[in-house]
BADO-582159 format. One record per residue (C-alpha): x, y, z; residue in three letters; residue number from 0. Coordinates in steps of 0.05 Angstrom, whole numbers. Example, Ala and Ser with C-alpha at 12.3 -4.5 7.8 and 13.67 -1.06 7.14 Angstrom:
BEGIN
(node (246; -90; 156); "ala"; 0)
(node (273; -21; 143); "ser"; 1)
# end
This chain:
BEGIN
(node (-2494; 969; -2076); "unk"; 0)
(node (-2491; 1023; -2023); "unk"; 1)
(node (-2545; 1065; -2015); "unk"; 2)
(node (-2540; 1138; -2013); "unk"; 3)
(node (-2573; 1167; -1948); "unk"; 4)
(node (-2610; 1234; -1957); "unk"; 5)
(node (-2601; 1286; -1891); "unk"; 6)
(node (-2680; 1275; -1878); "unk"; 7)
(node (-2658; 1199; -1870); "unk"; 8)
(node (-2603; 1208; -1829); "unk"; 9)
(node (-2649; 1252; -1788); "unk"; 10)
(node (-2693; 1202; -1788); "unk"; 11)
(node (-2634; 1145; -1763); "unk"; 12)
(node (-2608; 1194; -1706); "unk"; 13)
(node (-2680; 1204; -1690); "unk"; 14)
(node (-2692; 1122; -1672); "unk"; 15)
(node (-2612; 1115; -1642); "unk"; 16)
(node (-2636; 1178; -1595); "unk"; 17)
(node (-2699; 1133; -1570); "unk"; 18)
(node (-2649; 1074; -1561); "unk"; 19)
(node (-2674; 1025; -1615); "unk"; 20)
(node (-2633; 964; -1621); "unk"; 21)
(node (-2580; 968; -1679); "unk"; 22)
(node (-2616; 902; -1720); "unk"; 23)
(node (-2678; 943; -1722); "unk"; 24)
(node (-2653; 1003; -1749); "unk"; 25)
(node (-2611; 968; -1800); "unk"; 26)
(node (-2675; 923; -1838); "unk"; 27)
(node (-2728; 976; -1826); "unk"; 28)
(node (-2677; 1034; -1858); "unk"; 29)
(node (-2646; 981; -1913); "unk"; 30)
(node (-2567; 1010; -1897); "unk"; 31)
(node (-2503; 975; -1881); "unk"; 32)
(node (-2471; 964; -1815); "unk"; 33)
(node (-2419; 1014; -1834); "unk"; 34)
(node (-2468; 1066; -1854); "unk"; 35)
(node (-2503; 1063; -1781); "unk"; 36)
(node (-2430; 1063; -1750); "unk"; 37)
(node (-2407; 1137; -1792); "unk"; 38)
(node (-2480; 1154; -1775); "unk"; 39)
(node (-2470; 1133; -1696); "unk"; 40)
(node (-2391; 1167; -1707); "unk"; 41)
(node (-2419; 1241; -1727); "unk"; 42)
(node (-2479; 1234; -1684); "unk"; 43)
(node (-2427; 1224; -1626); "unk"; 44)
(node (-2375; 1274; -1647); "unk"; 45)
(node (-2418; 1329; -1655); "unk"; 46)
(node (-2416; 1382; -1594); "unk"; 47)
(node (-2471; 1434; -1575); "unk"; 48)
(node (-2452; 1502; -1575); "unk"; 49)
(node (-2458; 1511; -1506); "unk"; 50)
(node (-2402; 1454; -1496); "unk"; 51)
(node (-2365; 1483; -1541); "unk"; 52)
(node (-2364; 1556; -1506); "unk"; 53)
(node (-2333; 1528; -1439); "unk"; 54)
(node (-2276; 1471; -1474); "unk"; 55)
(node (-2208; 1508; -1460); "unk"; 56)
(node (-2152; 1509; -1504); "unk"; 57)
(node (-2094; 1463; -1482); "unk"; 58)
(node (-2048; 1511; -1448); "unk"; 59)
(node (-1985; 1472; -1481); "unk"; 60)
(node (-2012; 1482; -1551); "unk"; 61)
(node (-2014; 1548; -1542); "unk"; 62)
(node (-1940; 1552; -1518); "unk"; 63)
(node (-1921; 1512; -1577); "unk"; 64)
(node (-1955; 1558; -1625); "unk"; 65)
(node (-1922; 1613; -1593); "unk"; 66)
(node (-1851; 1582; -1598); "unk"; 67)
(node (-1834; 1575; -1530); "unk"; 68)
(node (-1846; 1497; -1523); "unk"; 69)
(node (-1822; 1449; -1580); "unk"; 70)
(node (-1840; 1381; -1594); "unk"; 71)
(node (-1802; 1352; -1546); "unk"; 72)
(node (-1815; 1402; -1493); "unk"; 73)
(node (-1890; 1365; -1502); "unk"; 74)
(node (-1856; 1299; -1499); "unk"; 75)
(node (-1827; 1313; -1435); "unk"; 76)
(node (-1897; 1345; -1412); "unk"; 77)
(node (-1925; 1271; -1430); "unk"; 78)
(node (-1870; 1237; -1389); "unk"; 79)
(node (-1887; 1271; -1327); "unk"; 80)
(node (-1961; 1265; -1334); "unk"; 81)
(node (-1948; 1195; -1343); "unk"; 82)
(node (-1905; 1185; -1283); "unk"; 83)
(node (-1952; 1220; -1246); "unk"; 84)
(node (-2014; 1170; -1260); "unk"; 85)
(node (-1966; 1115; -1246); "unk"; 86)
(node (-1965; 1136; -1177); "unk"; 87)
(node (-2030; 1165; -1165); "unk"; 88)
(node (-2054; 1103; -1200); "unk"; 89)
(node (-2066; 1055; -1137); "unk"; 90)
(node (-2055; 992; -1115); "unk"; 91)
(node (-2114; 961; -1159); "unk"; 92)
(node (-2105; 906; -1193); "unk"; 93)
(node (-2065; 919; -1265); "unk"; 94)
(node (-2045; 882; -1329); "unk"; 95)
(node (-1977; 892; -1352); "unk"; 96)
(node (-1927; 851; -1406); "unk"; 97)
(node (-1862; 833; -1367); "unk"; 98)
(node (-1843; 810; -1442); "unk"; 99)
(node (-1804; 857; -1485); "unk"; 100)
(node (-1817; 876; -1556); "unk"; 101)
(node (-1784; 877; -1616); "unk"; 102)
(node (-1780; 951; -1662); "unk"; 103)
(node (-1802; 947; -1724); "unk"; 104)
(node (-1761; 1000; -1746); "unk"; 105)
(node (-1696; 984; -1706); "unk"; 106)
(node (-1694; 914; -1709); "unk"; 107)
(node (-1678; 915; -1636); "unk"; 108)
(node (-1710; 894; -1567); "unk"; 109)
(node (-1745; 952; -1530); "unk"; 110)
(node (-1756; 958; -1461); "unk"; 111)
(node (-1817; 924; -1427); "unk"; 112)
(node (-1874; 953; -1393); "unk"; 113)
(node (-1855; 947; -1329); "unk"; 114)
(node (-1783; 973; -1343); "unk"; 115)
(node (-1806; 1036; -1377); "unk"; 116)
(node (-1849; 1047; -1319); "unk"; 117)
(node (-1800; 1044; -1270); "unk"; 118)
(node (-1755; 1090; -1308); "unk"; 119)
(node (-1809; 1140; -1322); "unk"; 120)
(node (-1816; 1144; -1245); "unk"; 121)
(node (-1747; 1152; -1230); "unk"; 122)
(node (-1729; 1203; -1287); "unk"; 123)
(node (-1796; 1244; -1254); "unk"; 124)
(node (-1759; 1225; -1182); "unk"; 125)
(node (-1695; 1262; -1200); "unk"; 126)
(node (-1731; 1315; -1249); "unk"; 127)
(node (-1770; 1336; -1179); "unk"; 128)
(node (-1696; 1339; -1138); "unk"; 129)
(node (-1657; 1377; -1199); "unk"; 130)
(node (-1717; 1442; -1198); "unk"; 131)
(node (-1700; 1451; -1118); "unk"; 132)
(node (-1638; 1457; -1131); "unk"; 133)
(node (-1656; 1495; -1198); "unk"; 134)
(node (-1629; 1577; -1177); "unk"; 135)
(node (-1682; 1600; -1180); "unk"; 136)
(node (-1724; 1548; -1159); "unk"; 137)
(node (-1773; 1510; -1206); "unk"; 138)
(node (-1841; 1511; -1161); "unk"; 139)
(node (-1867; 1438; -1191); "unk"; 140)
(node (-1933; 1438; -1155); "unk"; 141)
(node (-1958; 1496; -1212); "unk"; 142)
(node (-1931; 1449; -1258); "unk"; 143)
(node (-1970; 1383; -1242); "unk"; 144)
(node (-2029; 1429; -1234); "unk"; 145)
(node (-2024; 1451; -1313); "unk"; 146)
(node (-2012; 1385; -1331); "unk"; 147)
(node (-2059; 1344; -1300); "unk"; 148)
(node (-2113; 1398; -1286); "unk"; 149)
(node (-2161; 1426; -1340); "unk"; 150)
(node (-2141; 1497; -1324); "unk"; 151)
(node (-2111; 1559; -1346); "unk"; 152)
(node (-2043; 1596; -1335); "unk"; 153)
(node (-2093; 1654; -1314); "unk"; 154)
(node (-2128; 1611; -1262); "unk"; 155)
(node (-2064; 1577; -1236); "unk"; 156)
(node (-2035; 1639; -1223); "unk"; 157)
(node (-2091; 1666; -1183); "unk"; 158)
(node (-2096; 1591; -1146); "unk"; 159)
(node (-2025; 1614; -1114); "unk"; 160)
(node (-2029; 1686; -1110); "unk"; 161)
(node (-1979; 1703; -1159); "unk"; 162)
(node (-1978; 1740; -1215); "unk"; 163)
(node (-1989; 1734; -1291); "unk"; 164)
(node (-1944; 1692; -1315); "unk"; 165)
(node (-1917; 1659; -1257); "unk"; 166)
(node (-1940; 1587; -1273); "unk"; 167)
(node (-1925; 1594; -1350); "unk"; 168)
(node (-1852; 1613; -1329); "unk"; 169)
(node (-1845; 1553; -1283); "unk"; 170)
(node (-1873; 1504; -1331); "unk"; 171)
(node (-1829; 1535; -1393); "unk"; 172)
(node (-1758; 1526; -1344); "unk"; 173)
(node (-1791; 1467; -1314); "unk"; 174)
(node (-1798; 1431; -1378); "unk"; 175)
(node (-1737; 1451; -1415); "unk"; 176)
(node (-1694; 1418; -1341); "unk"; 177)
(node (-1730; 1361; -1367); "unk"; 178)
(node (-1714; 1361; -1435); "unk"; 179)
(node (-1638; 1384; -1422); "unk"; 180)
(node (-1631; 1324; -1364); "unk"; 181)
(node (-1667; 1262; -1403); "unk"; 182)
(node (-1669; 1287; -1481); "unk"; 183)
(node (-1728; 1246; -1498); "unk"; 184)
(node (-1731; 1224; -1568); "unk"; 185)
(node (-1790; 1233; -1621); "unk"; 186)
(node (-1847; 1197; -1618); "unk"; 187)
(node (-1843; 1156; -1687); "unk"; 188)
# end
């Protein structure tokens, strides 16, 4: 039978994981399961002081999407282009890939392998970069990457490049919806 854990226990528990006792030793001297330590470990973890909480930053894409302006796949796109963007910045380290492909669940069909869908991601980013210089008028990308890979604002983005309110969240916006009008990415399922 579990046993129920009063808040002067749990107290007690965050008290001796905050002094770095070994998990065995909490677990006979306080009489709990594994999984109550673990949910106790989980909150203790998740919980933010109020400082920390004064300085996180909204996502400047949420708050485009709960405006209107960006859609679901507007965010997909967003995530393609971050993604392309570690790819490259990634190195030349040593990495772990499957040259195997998969089969979907759903679909009943073969996907494309790792390797594959990186090499596309890169060369739909490739040709995404080309289409906004040629974009009238033209798409600045470097704002772009900034938002995306940066945890800034529109605010200090703008002020980075001397431009004015606005500026950044205008070239993200048309930079995003090029995206989604060249490649249409699909839903995430």
């Amino acid at each position: 039978m579990v046993k129920l854990l009063t808040k002067q226990k749990i107290k007690a528990i965050r008290v001796r994981i905050n002094r770095g006792e070994h998990e065995d030793k909490i677990l006979s001297a306080e009489k709990i399961s594994e999984e109550q330590l673990w949910y106790i470990r989980k909150d203790y973890n998740d919980v933010a002081t109020p400082e920390t909480t004064s300085k996180l930053k909204r996502d400047p894409l949420k708050n485009l999407e709960s405006r209107g302006l960006l859609d679901e796949y507007h965010l997909l796109a967003a995530d393609m282009i971050r993604s392309a963007i570690q790819i490259r910045i990634a190195g030349l380290g040593v990495k772990c890939a499957s040259i195997e492909s998969r089969v979907d669940i759903v679909g009943k069909k073969w996907t494309e392998s790792e390797s594959e869908w990186s090499i596309r991601v890169q060369e739909q980013y490739s040709l995404w970069m080309q289409l906004c210089v040629f974009e009238k008028p033209r798409i600045q990308t470097m704002p772009i990457i900034d938002i995306l890979m940066e945890p800034v604002s529109f605010k200090e983005t703008d002020r980075a490049w001397g431009k004015a309110d606005g500026w950044t969240r205008d070239h993200l916006v048309r930079g995003l919806k090029l995206y989604c009008g060249t490649f249409q990415p699909k839903k995430k399922t």
